[in-house]
LOVEXRO-145449 format. One record per residue (C-alpha): chain; x, y, z. Coordinates in Angstrom, 3 decimals, padded with zeros to 6 digits. Example, Ala and Ser with C-alpha at 12.3 -4.5 7.8 and 13.67 -1.06 7.14 Angstrom:
<recs>
A, 012.300, -004.500, 007.800
A, 013.670, -001.060, 007.140
</recs>
This chain:
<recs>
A, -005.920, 082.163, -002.390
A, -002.730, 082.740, -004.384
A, -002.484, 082.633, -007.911
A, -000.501, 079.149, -008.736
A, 001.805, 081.095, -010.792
A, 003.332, 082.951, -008.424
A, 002.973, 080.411, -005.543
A, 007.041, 080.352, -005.952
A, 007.590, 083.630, -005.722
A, 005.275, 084.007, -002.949
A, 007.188, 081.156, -000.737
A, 010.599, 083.425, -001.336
A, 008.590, 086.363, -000.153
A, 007.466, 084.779, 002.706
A, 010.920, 083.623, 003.915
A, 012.709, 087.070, 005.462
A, 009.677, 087.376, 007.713
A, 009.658, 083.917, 008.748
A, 013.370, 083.857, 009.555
A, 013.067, 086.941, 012.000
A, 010.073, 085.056, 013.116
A, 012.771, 081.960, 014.084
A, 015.150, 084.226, 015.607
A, 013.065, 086.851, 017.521
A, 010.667, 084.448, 018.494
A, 012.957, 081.303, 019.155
A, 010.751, 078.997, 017.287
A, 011.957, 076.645, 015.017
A, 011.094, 076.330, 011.219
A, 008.528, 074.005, 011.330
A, 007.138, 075.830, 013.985
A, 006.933, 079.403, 012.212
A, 005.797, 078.102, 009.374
A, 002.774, 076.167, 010.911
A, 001.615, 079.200, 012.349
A, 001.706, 081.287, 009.544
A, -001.511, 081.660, 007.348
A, 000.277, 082.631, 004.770
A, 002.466, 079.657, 004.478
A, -000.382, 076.974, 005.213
A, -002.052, 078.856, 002.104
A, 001.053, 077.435, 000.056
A, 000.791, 074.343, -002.176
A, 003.136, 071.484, -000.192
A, 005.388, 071.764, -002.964
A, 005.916, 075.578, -002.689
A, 005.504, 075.228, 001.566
A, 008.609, 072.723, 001.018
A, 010.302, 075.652, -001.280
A, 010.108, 077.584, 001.943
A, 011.344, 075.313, 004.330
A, 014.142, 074.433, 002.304
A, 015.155, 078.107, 002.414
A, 014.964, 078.880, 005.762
A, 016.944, 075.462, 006.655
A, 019.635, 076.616, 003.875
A, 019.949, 079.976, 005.548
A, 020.725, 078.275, 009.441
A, 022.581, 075.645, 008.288
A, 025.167, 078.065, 006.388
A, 024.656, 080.785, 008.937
A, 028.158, 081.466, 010.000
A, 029.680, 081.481, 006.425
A, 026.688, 083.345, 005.276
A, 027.365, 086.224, 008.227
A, 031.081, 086.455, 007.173
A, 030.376, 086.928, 003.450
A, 028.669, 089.601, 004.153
A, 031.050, 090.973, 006.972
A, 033.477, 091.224, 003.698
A, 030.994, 093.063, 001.978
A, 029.001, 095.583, 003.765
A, 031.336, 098.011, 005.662
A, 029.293, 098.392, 008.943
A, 025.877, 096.316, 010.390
A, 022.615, 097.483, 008.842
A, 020.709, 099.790, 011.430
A, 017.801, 098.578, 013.505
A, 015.173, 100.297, 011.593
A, 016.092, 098.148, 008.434
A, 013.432, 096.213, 008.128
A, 014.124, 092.476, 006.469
A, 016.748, 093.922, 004.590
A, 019.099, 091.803, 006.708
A, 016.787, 088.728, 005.919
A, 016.353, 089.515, 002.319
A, 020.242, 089.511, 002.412
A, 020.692, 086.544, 004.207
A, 018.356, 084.580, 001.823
A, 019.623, 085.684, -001.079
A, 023.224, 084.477, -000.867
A, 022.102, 081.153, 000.075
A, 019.657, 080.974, -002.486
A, 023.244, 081.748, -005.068
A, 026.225, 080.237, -003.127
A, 024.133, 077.101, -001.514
A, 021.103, 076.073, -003.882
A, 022.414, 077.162, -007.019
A, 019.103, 079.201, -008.088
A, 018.898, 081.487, -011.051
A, 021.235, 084.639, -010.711
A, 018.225, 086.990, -012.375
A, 015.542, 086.004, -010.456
A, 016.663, 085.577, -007.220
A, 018.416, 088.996, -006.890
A, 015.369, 090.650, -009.103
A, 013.435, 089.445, -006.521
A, 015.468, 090.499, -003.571
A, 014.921, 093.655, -004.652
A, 011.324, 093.924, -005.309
A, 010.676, 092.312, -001.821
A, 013.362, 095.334, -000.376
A, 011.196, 098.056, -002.236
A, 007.639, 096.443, -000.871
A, 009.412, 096.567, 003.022
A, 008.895, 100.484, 003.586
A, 012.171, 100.345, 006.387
A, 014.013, 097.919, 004.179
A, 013.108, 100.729, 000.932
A, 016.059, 102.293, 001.290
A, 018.453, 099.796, 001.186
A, 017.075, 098.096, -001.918
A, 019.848, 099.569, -003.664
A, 022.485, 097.631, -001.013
A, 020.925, 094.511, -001.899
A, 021.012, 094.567, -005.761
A, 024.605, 095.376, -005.125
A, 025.509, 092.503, -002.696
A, 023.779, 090.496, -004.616
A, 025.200, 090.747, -007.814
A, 028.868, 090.663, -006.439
A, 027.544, 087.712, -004.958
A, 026.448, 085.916, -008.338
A, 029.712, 087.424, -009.835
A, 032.131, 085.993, -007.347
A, 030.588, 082.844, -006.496
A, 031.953, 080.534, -004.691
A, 035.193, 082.050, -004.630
A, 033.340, 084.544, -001.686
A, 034.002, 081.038, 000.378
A, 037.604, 080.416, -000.123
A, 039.288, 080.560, 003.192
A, 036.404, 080.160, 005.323
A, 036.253, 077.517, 007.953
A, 032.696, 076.964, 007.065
A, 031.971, 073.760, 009.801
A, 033.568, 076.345, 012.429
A, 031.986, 079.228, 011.810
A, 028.893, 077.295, 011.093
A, 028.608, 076.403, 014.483
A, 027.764, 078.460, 017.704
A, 030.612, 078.662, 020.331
A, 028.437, 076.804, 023.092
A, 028.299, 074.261, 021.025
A, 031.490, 073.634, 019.745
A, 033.250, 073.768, 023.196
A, 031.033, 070.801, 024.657
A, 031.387, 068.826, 021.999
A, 035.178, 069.652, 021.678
A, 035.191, 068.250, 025.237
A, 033.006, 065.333, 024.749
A, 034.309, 063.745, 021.440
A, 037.510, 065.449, 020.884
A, 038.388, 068.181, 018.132
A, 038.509, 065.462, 015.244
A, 035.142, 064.354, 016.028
A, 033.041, 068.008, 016.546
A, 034.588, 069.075, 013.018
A, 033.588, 065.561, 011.479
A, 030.240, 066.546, 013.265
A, 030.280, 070.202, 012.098
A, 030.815, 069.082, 008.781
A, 027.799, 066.215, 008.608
A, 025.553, 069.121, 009.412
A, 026.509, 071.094, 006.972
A, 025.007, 068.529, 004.451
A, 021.540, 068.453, 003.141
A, 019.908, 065.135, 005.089
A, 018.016, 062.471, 002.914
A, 014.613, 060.794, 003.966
A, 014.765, 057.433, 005.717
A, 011.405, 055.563, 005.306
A, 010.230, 052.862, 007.721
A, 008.013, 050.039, 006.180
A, 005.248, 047.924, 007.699
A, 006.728, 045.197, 005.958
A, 008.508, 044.356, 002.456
A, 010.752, 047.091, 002.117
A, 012.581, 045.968, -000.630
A, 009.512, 046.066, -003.098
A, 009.457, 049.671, -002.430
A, 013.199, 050.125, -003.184
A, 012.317, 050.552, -006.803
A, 009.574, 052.381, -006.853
A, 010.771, 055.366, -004.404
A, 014.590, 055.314, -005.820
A, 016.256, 054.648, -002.734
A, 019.341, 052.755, -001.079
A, 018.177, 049.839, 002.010
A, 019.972, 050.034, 004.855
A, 020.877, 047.694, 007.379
A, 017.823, 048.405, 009.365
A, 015.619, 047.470, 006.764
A, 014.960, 051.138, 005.726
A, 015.523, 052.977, 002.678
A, 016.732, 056.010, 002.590
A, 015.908, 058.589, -000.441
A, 018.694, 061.427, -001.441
A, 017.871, 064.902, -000.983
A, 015.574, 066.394, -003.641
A, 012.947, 063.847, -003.492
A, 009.171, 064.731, -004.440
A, 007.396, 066.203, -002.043
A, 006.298, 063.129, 001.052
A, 002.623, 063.140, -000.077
A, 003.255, 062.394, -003.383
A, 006.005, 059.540, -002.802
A, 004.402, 055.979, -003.964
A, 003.390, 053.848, -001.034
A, 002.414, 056.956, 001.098
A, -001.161, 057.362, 000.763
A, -001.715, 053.764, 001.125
A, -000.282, 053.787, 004.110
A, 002.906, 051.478, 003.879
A, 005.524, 053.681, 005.368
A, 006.113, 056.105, 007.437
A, 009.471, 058.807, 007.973
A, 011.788, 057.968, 010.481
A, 015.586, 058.798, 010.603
A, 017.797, 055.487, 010.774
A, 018.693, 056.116, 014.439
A, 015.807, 056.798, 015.376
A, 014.817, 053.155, 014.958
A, 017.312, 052.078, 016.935
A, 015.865, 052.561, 020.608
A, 012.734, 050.197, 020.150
A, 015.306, 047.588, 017.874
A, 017.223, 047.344, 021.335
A, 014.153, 045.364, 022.750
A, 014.566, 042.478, 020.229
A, 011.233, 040.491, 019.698
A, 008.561, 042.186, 020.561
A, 005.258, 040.149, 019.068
A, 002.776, 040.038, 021.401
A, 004.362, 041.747, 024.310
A, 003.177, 045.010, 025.869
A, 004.676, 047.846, 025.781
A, 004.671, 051.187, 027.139
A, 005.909, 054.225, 024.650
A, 006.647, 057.622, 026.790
A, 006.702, 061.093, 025.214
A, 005.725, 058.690, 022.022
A, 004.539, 061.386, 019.579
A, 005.044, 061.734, 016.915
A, 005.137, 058.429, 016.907
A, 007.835, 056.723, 014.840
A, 009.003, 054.194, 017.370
A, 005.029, 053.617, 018.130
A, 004.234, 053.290, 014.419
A, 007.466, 050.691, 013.846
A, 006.666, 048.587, 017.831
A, 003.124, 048.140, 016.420
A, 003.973, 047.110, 013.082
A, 006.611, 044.097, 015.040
A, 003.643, 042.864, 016.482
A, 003.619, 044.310, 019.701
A, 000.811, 045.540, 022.042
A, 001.713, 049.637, 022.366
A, -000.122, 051.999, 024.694
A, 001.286, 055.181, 023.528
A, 001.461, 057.946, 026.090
A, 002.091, 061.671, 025.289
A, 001.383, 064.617, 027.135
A, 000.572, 066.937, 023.982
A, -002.697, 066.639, 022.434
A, -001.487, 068.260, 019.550
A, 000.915, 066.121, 018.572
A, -000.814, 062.718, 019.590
A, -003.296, 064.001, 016.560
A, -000.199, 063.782, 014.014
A, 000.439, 060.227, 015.443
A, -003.287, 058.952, 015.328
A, -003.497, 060.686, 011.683
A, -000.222, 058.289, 011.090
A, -002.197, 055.402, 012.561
A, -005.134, 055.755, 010.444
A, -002.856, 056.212, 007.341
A, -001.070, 052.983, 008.251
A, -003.795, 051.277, 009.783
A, -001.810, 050.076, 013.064
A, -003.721, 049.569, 016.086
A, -002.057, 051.588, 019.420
A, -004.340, 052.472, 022.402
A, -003.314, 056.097, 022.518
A, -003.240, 058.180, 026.277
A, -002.444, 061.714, 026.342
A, -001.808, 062.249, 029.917
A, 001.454, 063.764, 031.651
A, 003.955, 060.729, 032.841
A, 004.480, 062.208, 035.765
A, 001.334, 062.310, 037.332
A, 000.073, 060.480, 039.892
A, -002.218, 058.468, 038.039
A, 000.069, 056.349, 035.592
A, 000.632, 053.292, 037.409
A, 001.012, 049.897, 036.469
A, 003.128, 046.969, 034.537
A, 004.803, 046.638, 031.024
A, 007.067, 043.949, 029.450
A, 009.171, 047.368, 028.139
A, 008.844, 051.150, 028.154
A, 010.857, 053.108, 026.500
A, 011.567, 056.390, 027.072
A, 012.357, 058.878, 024.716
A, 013.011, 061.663, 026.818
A, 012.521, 065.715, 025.664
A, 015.858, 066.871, 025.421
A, 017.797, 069.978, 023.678
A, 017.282, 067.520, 020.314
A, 020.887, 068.998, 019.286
A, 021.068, 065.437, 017.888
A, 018.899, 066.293, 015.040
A, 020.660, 069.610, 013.579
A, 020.674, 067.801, 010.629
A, 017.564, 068.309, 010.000
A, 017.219, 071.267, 012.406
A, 019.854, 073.643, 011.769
A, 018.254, 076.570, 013.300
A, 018.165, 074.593, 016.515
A, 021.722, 075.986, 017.692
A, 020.260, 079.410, 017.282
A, 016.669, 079.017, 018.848
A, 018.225, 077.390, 022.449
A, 020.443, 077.651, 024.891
A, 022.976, 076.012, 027.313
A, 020.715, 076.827, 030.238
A, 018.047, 074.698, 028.021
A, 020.150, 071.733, 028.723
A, 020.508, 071.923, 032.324
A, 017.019, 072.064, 032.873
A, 015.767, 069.194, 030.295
A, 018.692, 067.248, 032.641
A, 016.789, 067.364, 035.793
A, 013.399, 066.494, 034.228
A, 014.989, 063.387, 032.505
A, 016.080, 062.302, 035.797
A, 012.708, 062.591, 036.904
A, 010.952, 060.963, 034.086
A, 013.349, 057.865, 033.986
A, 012.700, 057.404, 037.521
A, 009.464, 057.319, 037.134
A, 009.630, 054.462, 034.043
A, 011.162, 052.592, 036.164
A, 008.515, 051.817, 038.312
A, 006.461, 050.720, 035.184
A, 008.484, 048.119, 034.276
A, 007.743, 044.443, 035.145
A, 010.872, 042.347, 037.097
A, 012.307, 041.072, 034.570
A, 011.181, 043.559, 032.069
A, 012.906, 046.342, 029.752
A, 013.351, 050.086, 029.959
A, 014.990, 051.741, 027.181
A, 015.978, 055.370, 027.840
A, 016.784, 057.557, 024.617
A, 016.996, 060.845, 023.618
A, 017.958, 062.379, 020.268
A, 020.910, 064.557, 021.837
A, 024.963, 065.399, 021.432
A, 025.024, 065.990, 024.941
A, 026.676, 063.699, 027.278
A, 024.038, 064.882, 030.783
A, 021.106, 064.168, 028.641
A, 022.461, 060.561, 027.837
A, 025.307, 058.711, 029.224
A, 025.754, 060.893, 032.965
A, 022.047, 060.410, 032.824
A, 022.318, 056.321, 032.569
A, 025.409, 056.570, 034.778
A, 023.473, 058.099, 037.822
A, 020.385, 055.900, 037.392
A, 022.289, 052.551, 037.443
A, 024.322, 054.081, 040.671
A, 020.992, 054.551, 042.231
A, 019.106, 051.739, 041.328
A, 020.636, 048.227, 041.655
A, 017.557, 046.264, 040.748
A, 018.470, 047.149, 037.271
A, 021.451, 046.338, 035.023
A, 022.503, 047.069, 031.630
A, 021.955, 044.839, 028.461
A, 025.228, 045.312, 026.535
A, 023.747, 046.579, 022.554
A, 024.475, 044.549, 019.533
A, 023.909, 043.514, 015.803
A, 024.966, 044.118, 012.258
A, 022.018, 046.530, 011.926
A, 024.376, 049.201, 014.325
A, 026.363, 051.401, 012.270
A, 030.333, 050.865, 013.050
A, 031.510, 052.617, 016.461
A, 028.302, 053.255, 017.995
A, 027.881, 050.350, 020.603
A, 030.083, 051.488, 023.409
A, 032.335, 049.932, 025.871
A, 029.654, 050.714, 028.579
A, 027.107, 048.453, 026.160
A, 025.030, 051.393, 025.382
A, 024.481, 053.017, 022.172
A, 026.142, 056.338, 020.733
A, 025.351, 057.352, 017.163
A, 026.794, 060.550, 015.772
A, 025.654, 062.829, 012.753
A, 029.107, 061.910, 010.702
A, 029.112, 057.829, 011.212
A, 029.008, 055.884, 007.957
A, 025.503, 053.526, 007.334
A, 025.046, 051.552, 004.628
A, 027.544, 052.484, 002.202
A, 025.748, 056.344, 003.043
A, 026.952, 058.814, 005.550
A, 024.833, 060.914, 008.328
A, 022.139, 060.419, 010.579
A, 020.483, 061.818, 013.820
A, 022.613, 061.522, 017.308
A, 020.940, 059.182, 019.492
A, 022.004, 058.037, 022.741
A, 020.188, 054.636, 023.638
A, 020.497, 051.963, 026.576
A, 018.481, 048.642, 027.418
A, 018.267, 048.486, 030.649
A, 016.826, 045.348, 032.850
A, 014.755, 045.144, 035.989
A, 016.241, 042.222, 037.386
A, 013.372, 039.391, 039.063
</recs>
């Protein structure tokens, strides 16, 4: 067990090996963190310490790289150890999260002098470091931080998707710490007090950066809420009423849209093909004390037949829509990523199909930027399959610009919602099987 005092310093310590752990491994930072010991031995405050540095350190990855381009004369060697890491961390800890000059370059060092290949460079980082904390922000001035902050890959597709305006309005929304938006059972606005935050059109709140730790927010433990980003919510909102219809939820865990279907009243069998994560969503369930039947099977198989009123589909996908939240995501995949998840969403939404009733809904969603996961993917199925048609979106609850001439939905990270901006990119379309 570690000593609570140094629970702090011990999350900082931890973070140079679990960004080489992102990077080398291609995991993300949830992921390396929930399979290190070490880091499930932290209190959640201290665990969220860690996250938060990590995230800091991908989402300012390109301006972080060219700082210190200016200021080390030639690439550390292989055989460096973290000292890379330890660099890495330490200007964002000074330039992007404003922490303590002292202590975060004292313990740079010490973590530098404890690394027996990254000994010998200790000195380096004390002296990085305190030019760092001496120039400030000045270090930044004439950096195009939302283009170097963002892979090539990525900028090109989206430069050919939404235009250069757009992927630099995009760029710059992910360059932006994210708040929390909190879906309610019911009564949202008597929570609006107690947890400090601003509703939204959707009925949510949503809760600046900086909040306490989830756990510890009021309403959690008793079970009235659960996190969900404001597009997110959108998909199973495209259905309208639900009460008392059934409904099938695909790839549903973790299980936001499950969690907020159930609490409208509706009858949700939610299907997943991870164990693993179906867990989180029955541990949800319990907390909120929602009844779903919950099936972890694969969709795909053979033996998943039968009828719903709706089943949406929120497809697995490159998630590039959530970099927001997931700024090492750019980092950890790849354009051959996408090409694959395209040909098992084609796939998958054929196979909803079939589990739709005539005259039913399928809503097909994924939380992606990229046009073959979404709209080519809608395109292709409606070409194919004339026994459904499209139900054009609407309602105030839709942020400005999203609903598009095609009547599906397009959210991006830099659109305005309620009088806040940012949230995930979703692509979403209603779909009906005609009687």
């Amino acid at each position: 067990m570690i000593p609570a005092a140094t629970k702090g310093l011990e999350a900082r310590r931890l973070a140079p090996l679990l960004l080489r752990a992102c990077v080398d491994r291609t995991l993300t930072v949830e992921e390396a963190i929930s399979g290190s010991r070490d880091a499930q031995a932290l209190e959640p405050r201290n665990r969220a310490l860690l996250a938060t540095l990590l995230l800091t350190a991908f989402r300012h990855k390109g301006e972080i790289d060219a700082i210190l381009a200016k200021l080390v004369d030639r690439p550390l060697p292989r055989k460096s150890g973290a000292a890379r890491e330890i660099l890495v961390l330490g200007i964002a800890q000074l330039l992007f999260l404003g922490m303590a000059p002292h202590a975060v370059i004292d313990l740079a060092v010490r973590s530098a002098k404890a690394d027996r290949n990254a000994l010998h460079f200790s000195g380096l980082i004390n002296a990085v470091l305190r030019k760092v904390a001496s120039c400030g922000a000045a270090l930044r001035d004439g950096l195009d931080g939302p283009r170097l902050n963002t892979p090539d890959w990525l900028w090109s597709r989206w430069a050919k998707a939404y235009g250069e305006d757009s992927v630099r309005a995009i760029a710059q929304a992910h360059a932006e710490r994210p708040g929390l938006d909190i879906s309610f059972k019911s009564d949202a606005e008597k929570w609006a007090e107690p947890l400090g935050g601003r509703l939204l059109p959707n009925g949510q709140l949503r809760l600046p950066p900086g909040h306490a730790p989830v756990p510890d927010l009021p309403g959690f433990v008793q079970g009235a809420w659960w996190i969900q980003d404001a597009a997110a919510t959108f998909p199973a909102r495209l259905l309208g009423d639900v009460h008392g219809k059934t409904v099938l939820d695909l790839c549903a865990a973790p299980g936001g849209k499950t969690l907020q279907l159930a609490a409208a009243g509706a009858r949700v069998t939610a299907l997943d093909l991870s164990e693993a994560r179906l867990r989180r969503l029955q541990e949800n369930l319990v907390r909120t004390g929602l009844a779903v039947q919950v099936v972890a099977q694969n969709m795909l198989s053979p033996g998943l037949s039968g009828e719903w009123d709706a089943v949406l589909l929120d497809a697995p996908c490159s998630a590039t829509g959530t970099i927001r939240r997931h700024p090492e995501l750019p980092y950890v995949k790849d354009e051959a990523q996408i090409r694959e998840l395209a040909s098992l969403q084609r796939r998958m939404l054929r196979k909803a199909a079939l589990l739709v009733k005539p005259g039913g809904t399928l809503i097909y969603c994924t939380c992606s930027l990229e046009p073959e996961e979404g709209e080519t993917r809608v395109s292709g199925f409606l070409r194919d399959n004339p026994d459904f048609g499209i139900i054009a979106a609407g309602g105030s609850w839709l942020p400005e610009g999203a609903v598009r001439p095609e009547g599906w939905v397009r959210t991006l990270p830099s659109m305005q919602y309620g009088g806040s901006a940012g949230m995930d990119s979703f692509f979403a379309a209603a779909l009906h099987r005609h009687a």
